[in-house]
N, CA, C and O of each residue as an XYZ file, in Angstrom:
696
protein
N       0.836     -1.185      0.000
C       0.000      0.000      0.000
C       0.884      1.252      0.000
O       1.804      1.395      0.805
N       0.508      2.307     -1.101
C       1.123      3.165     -0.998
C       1.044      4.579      0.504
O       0.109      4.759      1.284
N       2.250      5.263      0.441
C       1.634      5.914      1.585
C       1.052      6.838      1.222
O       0.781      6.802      0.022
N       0.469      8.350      2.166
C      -0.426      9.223      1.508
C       0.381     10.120      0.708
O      -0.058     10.776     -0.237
N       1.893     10.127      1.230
C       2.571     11.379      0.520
C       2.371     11.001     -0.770
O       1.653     11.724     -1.461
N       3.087      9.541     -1.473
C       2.783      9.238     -2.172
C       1.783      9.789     -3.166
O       2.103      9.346     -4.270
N       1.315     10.126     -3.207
C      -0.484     10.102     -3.343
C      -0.193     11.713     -4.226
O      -0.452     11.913     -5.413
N       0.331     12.588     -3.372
C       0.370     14.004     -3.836
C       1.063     14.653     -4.839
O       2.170     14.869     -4.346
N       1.047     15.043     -5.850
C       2.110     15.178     -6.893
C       2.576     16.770     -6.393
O       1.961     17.552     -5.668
N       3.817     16.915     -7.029
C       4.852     17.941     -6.149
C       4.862     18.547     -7.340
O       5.557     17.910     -8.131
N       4.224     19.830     -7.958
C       5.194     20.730     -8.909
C       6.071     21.970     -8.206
O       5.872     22.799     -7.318
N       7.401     21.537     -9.323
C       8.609     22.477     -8.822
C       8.017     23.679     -9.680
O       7.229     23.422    -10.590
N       8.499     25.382     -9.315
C       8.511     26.271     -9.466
C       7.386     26.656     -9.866
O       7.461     27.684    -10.538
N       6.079     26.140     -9.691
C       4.720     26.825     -9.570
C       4.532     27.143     -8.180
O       5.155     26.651     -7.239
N       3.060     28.542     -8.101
C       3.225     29.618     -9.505
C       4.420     30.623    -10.008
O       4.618     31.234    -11.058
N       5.113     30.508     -8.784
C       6.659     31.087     -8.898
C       7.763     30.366     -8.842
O       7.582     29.204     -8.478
N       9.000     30.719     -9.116
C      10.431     30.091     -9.279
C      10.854     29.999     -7.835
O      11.058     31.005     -7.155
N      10.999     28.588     -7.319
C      11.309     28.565     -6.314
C      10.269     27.641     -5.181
O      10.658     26.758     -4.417
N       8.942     28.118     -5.338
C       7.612     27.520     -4.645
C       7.662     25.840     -5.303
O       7.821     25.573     -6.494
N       7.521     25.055     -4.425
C       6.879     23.408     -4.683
C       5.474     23.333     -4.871
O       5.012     22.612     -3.986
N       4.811     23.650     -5.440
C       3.279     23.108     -5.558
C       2.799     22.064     -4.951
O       3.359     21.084     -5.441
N       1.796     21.634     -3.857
C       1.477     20.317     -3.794
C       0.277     20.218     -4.119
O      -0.693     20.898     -3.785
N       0.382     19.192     -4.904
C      -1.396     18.940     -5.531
C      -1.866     18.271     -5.113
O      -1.249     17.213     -4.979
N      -3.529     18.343     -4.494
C      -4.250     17.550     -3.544
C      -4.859     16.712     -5.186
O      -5.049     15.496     -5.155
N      -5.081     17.410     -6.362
C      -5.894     16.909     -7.012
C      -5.519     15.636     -7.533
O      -6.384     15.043     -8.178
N      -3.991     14.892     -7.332
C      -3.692     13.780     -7.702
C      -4.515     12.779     -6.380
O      -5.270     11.847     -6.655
N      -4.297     13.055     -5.457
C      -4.871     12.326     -3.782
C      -6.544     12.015     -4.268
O      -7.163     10.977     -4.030
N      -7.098     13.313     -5.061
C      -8.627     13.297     -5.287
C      -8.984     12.380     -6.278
O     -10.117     11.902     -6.336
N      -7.918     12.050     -7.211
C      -8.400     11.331     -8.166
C      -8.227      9.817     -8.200
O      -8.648      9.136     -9.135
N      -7.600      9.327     -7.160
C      -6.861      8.078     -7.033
C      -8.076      7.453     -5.890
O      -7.883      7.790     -4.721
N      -9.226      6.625     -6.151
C      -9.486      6.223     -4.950
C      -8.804      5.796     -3.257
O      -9.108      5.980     -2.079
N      -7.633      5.078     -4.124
C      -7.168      4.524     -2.710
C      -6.678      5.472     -1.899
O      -6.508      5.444     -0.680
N      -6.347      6.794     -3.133
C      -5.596      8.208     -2.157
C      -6.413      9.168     -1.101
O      -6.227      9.725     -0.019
N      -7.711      8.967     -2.372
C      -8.508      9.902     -1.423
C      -9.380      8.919      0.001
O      -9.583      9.565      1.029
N      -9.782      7.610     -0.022
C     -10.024      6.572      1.078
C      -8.832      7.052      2.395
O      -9.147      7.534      3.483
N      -7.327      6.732      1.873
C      -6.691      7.189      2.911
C      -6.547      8.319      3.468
O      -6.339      8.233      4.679
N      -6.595      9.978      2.795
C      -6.669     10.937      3.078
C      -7.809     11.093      4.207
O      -7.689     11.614      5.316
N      -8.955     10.496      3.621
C      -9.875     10.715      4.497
C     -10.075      9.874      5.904
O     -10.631     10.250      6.936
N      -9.494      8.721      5.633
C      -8.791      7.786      7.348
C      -8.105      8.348      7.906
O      -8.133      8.343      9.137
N      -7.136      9.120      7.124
C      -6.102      9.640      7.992
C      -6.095     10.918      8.832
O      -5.581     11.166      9.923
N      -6.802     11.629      8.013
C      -7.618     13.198      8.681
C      -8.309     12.732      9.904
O      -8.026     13.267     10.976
N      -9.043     11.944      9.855
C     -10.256     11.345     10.819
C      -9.317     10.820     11.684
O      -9.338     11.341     12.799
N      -8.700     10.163     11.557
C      -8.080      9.259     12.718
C      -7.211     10.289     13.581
O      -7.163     10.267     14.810
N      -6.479     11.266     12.693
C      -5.907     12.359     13.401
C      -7.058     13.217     15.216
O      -6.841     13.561     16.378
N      -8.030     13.139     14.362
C      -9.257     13.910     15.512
C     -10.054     12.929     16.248
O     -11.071     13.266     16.853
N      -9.585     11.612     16.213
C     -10.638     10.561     17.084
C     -11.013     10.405     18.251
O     -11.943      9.761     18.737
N      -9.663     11.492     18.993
C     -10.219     11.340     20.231
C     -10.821     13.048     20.695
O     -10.882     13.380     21.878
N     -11.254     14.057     19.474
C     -11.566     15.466     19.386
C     -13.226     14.880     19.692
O     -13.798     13.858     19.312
N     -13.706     16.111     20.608
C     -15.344     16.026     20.656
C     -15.328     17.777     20.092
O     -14.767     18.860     20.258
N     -16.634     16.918     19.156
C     -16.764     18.507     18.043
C     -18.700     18.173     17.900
O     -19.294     17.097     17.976
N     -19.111     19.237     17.730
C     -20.353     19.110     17.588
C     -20.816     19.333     16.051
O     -21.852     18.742     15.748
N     -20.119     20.194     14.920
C     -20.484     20.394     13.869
C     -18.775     20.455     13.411
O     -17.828     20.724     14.151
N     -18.746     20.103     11.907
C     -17.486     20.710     10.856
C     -17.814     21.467     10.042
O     -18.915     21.531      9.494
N     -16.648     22.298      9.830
C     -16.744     23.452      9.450
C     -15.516     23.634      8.155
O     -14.380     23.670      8.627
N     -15.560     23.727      6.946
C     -14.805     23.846      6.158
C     -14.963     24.717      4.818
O     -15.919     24.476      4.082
N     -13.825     25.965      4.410
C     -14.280     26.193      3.449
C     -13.935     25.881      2.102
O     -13.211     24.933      1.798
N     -14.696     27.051      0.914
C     -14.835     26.371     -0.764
C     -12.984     26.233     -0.982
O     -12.042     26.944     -0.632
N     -13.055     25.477     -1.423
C     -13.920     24.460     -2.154
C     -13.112     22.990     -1.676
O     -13.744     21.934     -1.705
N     -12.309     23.009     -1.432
C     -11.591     21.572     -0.697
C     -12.140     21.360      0.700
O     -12.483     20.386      1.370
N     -12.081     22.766      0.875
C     -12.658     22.372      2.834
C     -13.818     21.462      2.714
O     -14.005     20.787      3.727
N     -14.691     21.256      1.688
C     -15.363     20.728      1.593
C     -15.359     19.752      1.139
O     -16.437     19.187      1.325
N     -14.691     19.200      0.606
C     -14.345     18.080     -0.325
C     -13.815     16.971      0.888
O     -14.230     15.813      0.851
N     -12.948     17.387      1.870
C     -12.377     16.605      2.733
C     -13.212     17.155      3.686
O     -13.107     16.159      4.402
N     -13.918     17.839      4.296
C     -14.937     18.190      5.201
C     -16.212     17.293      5.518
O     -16.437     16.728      6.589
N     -17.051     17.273      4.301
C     -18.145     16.749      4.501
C     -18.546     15.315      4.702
O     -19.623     14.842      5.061
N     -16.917     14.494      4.239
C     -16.977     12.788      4.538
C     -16.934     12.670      6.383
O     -17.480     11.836      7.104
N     -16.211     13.656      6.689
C     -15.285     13.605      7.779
C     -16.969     13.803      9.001
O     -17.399     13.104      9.919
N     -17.343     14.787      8.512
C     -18.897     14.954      9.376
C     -20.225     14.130      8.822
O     -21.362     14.444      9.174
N     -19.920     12.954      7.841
C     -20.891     12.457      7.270
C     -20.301     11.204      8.404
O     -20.979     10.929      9.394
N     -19.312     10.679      8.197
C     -18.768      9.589      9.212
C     -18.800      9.869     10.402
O     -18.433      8.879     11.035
N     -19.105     10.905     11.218
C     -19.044     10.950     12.483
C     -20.567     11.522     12.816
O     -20.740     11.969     13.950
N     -21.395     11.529     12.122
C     -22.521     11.948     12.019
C     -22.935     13.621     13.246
O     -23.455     13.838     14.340
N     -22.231     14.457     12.029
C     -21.929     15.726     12.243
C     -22.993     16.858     11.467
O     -23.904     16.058     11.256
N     -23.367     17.807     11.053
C     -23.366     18.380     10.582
C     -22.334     19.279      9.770
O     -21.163     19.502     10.077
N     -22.947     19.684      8.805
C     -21.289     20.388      7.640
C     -21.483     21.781      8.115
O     -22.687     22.034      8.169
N     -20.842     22.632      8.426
C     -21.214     24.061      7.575
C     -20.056     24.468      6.580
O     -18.892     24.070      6.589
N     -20.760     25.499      5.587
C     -20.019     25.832      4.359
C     -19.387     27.508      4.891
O     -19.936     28.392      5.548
N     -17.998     27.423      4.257
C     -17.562     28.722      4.877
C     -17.082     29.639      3.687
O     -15.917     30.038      3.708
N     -17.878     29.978      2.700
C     -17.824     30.535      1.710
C     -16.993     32.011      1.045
O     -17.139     33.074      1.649
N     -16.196     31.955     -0.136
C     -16.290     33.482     -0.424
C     -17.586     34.335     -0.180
O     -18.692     33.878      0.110
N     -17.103     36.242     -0.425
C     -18.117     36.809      0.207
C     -19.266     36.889     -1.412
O     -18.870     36.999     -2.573
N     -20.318     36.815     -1.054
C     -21.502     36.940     -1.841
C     -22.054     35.334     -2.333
O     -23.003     35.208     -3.107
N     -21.354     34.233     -1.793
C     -21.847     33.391     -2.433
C     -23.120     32.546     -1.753
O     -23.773     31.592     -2.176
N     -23.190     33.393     -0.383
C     -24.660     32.278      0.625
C     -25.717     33.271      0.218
O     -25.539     34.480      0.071
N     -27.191     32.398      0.005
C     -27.994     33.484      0.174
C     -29.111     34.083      1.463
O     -30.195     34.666      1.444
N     -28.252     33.622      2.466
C     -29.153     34.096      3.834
C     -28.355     35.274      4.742
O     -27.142     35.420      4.592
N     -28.970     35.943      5.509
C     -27.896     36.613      6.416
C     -26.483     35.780      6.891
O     -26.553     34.591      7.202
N     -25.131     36.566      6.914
C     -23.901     35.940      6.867
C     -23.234     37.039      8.243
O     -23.631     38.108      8.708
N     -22.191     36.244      8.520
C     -20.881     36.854      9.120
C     -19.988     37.186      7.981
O     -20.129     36.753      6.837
N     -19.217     37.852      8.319
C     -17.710     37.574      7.350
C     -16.745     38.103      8.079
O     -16.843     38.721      9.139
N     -15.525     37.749      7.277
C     -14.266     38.001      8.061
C     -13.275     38.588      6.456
O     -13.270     37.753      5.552
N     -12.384     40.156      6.128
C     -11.625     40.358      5.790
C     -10.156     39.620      6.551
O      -9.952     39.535      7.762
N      -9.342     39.187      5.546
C      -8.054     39.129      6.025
C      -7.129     39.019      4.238
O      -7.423     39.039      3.043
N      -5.889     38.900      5.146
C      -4.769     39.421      4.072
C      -4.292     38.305      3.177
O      -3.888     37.287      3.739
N      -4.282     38.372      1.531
C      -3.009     37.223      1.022
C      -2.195     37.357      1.239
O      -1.877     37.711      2.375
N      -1.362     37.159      0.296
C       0.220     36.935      0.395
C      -0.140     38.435     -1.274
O       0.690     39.186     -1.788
N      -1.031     38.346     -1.467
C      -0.664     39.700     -2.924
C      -2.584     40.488     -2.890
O      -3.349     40.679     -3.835
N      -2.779     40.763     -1.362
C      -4.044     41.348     -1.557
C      -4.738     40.804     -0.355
O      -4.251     40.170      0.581
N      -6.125     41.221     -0.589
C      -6.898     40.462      0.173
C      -8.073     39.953      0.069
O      -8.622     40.260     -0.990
N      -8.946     38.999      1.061
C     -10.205     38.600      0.646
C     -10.960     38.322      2.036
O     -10.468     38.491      3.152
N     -12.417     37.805      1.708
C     -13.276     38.275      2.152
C     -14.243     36.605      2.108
O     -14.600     36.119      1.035
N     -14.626     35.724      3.888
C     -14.939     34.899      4.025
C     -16.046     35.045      4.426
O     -16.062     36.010      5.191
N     -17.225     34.491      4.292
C     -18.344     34.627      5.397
C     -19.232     33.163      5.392
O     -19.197     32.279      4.536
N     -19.831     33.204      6.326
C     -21.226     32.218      6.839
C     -22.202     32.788      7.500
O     -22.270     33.820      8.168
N     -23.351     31.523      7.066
C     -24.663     32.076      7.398
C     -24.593     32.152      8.904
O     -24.134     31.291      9.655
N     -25.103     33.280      9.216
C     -25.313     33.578     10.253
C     -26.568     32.488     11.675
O     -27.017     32.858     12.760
N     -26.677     31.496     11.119
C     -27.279     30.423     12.037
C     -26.288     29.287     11.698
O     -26.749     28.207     12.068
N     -25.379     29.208     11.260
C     -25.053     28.386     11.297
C     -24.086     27.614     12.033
O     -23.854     26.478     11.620
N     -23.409     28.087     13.176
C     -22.815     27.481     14.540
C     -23.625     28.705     15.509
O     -23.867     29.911     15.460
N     -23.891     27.351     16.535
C     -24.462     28.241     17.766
C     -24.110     28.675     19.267
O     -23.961     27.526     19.683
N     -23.906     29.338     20.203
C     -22.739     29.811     20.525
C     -22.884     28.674     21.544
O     -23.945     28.239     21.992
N     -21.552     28.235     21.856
C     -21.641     26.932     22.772
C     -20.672     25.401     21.682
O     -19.713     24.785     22.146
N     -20.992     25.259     20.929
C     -20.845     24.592     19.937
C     -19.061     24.328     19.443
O     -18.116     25.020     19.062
N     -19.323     23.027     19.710
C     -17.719     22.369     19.353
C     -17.368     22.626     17.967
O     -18.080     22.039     17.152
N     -16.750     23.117     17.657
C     -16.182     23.414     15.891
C     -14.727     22.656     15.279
O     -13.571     23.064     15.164
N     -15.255     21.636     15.027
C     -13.966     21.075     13.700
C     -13.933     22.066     12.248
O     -14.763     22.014     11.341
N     -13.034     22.741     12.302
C     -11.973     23.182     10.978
C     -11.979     21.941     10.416
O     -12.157     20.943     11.116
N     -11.791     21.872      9.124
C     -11.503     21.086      8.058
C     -10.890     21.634      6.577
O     -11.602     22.128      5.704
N      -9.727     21.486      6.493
C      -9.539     22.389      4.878
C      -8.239     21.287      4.149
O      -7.750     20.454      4.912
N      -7.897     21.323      3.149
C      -6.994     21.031      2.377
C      -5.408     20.957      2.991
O      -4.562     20.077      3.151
N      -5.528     22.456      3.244
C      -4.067     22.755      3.575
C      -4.008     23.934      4.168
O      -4.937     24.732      4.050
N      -2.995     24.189      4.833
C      -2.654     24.883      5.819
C      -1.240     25.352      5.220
O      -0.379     24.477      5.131
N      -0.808     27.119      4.652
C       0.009     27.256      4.221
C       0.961     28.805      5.176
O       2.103     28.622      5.597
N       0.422     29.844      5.315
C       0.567     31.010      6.094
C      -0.200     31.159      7.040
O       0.043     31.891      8.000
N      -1.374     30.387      6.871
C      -2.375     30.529      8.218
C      -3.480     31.474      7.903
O      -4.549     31.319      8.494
N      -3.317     32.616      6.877
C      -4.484     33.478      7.252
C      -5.987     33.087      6.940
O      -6.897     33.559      7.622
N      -6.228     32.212      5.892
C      -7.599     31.698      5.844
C      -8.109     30.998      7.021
O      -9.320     30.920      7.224
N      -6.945     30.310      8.073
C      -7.495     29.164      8.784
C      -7.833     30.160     10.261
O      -8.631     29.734     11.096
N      -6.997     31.751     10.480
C      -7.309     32.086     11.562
C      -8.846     33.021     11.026
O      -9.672     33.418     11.848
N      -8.964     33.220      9.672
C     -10.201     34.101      9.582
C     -11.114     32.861      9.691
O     -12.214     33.258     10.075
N     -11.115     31.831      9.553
C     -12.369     30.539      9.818
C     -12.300     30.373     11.198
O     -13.276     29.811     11.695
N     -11.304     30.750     12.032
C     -11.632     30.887     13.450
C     -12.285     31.848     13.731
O     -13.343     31.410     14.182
N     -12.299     33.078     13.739
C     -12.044     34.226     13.896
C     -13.825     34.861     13.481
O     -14.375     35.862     13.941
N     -14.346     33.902     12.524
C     -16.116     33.633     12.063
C     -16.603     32.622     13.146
O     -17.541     32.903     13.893
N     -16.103     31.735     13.189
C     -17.108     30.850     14.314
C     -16.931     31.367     15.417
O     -17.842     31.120     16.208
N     -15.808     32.238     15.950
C     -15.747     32.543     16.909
C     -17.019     33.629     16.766
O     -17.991     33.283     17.438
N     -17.138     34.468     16.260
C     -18.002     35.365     15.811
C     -19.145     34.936     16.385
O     -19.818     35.766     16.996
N     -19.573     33.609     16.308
C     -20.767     33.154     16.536
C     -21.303     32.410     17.338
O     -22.380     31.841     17.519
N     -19.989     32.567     17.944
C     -20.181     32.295     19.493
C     -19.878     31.212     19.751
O     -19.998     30.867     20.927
N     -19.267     30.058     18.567
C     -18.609     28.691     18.505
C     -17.440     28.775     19.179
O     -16.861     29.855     19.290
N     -16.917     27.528     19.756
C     -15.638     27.016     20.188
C     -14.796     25.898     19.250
O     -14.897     24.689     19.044
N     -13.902     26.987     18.794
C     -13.003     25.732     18.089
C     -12.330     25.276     18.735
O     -11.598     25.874     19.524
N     -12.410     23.788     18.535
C     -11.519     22.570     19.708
C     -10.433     21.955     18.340
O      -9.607     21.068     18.557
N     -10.606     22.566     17.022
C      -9.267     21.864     16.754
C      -9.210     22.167     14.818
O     -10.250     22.772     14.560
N      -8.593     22.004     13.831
C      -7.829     22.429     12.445
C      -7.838     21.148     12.247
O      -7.390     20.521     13.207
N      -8.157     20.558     11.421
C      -7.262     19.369     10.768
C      -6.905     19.053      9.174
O      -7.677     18.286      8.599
N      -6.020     19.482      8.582
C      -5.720     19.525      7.404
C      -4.923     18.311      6.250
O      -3.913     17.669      6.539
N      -5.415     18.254      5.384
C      -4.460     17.238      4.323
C      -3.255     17.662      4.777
O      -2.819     17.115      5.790
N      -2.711     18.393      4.329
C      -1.023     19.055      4.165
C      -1.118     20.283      5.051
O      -1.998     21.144      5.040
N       0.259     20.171      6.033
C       0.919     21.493      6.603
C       1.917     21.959      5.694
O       2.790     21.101      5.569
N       2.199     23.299      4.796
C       3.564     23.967      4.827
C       4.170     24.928      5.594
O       4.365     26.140      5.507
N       4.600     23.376      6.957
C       5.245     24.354      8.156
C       6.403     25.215      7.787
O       6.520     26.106      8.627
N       7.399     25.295      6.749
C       8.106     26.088      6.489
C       7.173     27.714      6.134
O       7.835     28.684      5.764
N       6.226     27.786      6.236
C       5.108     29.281      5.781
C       4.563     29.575      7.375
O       3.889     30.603      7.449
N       4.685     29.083      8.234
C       4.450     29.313      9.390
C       3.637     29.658      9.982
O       3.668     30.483     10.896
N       2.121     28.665      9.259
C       0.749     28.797      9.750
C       0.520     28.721     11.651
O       0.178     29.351     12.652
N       0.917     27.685     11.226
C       0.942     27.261     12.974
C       1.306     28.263     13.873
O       0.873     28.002     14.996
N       1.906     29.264     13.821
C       1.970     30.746     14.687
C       1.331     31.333     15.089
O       1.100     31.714     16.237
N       0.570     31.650     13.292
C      -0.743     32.395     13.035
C      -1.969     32.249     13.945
O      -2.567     33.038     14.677
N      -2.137     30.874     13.616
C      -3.501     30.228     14.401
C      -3.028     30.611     15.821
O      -3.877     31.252     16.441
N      -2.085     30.414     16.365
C      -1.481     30.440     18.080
C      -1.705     28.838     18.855
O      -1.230     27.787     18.425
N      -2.402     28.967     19.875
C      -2.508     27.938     20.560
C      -3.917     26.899     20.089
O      -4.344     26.050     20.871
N      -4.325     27.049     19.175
C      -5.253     26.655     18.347
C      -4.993     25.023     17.936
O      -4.433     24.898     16.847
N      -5.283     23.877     18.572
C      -5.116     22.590     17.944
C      -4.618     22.077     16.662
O      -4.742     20.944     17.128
N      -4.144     21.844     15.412
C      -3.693     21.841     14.498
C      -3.135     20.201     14.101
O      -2.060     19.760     14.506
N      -3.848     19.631     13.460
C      -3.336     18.514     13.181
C      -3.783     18.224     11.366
O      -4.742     18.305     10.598
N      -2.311     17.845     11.402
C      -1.630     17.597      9.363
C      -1.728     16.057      9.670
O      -1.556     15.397     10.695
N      -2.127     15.696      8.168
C      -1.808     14.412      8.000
C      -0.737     14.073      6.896
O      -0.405     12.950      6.516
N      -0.134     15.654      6.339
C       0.978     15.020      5.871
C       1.615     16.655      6.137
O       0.946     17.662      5.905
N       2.849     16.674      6.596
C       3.445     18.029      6.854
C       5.057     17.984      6.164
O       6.036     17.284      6.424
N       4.859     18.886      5.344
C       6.444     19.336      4.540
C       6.679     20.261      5.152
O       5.830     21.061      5.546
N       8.408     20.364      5.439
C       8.794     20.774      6.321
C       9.464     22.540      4.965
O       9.881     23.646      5.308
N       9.367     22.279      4.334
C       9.768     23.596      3.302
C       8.321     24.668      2.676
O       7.221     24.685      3.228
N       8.516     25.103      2.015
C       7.504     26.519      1.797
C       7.138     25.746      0.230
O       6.366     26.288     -0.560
């Protein structure tokens, strides 16, 4: 059996000279890759008590919604801004060349409420502290992050702070 790294294809010097690319979309297309991705995320949080997951577009969801379908969770969707159509939260924060703009429906964690993060990857941190930073909004408690890939060399894990954080596959370069 292959392992999960395996699984991920690495492009050198995308989108810039110098950056490794890691592509989740080889992991997505390979049954056995994406079966293990999704054991392995899960097994990472087995002993986490969460009341709903929470992940956003478009991978957060992709590896999100098995993860709360198997633990018989509820999903919520944590969308760019304009794409829900009910009253929302949102959260501005910074790229790496600009910025953008997250939100959720505004019923959708209730304050009290265990919150599993769920996303792809974890690279500088700022999407994963503005998905805190909304449930917190709403009065949720996040008890924990759990991502395909860390690029701990980008130094998410700072960002977030004392925030739970668990990779199921972590490269140690940018």
């Amino acid at each position: 059996m292959k392992k999960l790294e395996e699984y991920v294809r690495s492009i050198p010097d995308f989108p810039e000279e110098g950056v490794i690319f890691r592509d989740v979309t080889s992991v997505l297309q390979d049954a056995d890759g994406l079966r293990l991705a999704i054991d392995t995320m899960q097994d990472k949080i087995k002993d986490l008590e969460f009341d709903v997951v929470a992940g956003p577009e478009s991978r957060g969801f992709i590896f999100g919604t098995p993860i709360a379908y198997n633990n018989h969770k509820p999903f919520v969707l944590i969308r760019k801004k304009g794409k829900l159509p009910c009253e929302t939260v949102e959260k501005e924060y910074d790229l790496e060349y600009g910025k953008a703009v997250i939100e959720m429906h505004k019923d959708s964690v209730r304050p009290g409420q265990k919150v599993l993060i769920v996303d792809d990857l974890i690279a500088t941190g700022g999407t994963t502290k503005a998905m805190i930073d909304l449930v917190e909004s709403l009065g949720g408690q996040v008890v924990g992050v759990v991502v395909l890939i860390e690029l701990a060399g980008l130094n998410g894990r700072e960002k977030i702070g004392n925030y739970r954080l668990d990779a199921a596959i972590r490269y140690e370069g940018k």
